[in-house]
C-alpha positions in Angstrom: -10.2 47.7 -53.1 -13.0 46.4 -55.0 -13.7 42.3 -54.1 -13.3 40.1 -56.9 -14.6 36.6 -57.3 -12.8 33.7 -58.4 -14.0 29.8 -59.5 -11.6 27.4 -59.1 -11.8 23.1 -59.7 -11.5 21.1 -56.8 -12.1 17.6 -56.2 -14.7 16.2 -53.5 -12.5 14.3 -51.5 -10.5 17.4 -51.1 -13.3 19.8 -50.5 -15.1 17.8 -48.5 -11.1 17.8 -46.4 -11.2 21.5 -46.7 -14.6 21.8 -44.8 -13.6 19.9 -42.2 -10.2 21.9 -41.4 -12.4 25.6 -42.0 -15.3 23.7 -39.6 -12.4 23.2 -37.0 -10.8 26.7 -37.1 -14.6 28.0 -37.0 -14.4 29.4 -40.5 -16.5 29.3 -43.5 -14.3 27.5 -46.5 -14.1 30.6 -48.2 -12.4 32.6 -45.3 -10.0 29.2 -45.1 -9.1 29.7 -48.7 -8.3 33.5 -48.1 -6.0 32.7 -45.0 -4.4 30.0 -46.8 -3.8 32.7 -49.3 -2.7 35.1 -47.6 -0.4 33.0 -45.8 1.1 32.1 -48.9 1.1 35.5 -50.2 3.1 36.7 -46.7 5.5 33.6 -47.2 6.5 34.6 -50.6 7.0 38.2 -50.0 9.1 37.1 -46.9 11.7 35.6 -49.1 11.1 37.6 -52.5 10.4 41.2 -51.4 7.5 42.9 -51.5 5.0 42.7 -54.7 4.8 45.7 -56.7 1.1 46.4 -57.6 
């Protein structure tokens, strides 16, 4: 799967928040953001099913 990138708008107080919660789990914000995703992701398809690709 290739990796894709993706820009997204966030304000400073909550990046700044964001760094601080990936700093304490010893991540990088980016790998926070793809947990958080994923976690989502897993949440969703817990309740809905599956998603088709």
């Amino acid at each position: 799967m290739a990796i894709k990138s993706l820009s997204i708008r966030i304000d400073e107080e909550m990046l700044h928040k964001l760094h601080i919660v990936a700093d304490y789990e010893g991540r990088s914000a980016n790998s926070q953001i793809l947990i958080l995703i994923r976690e989502s992701i897993e949440k969703y398809e817990e309740k809905n099913g599956k998603i088709a690709l």
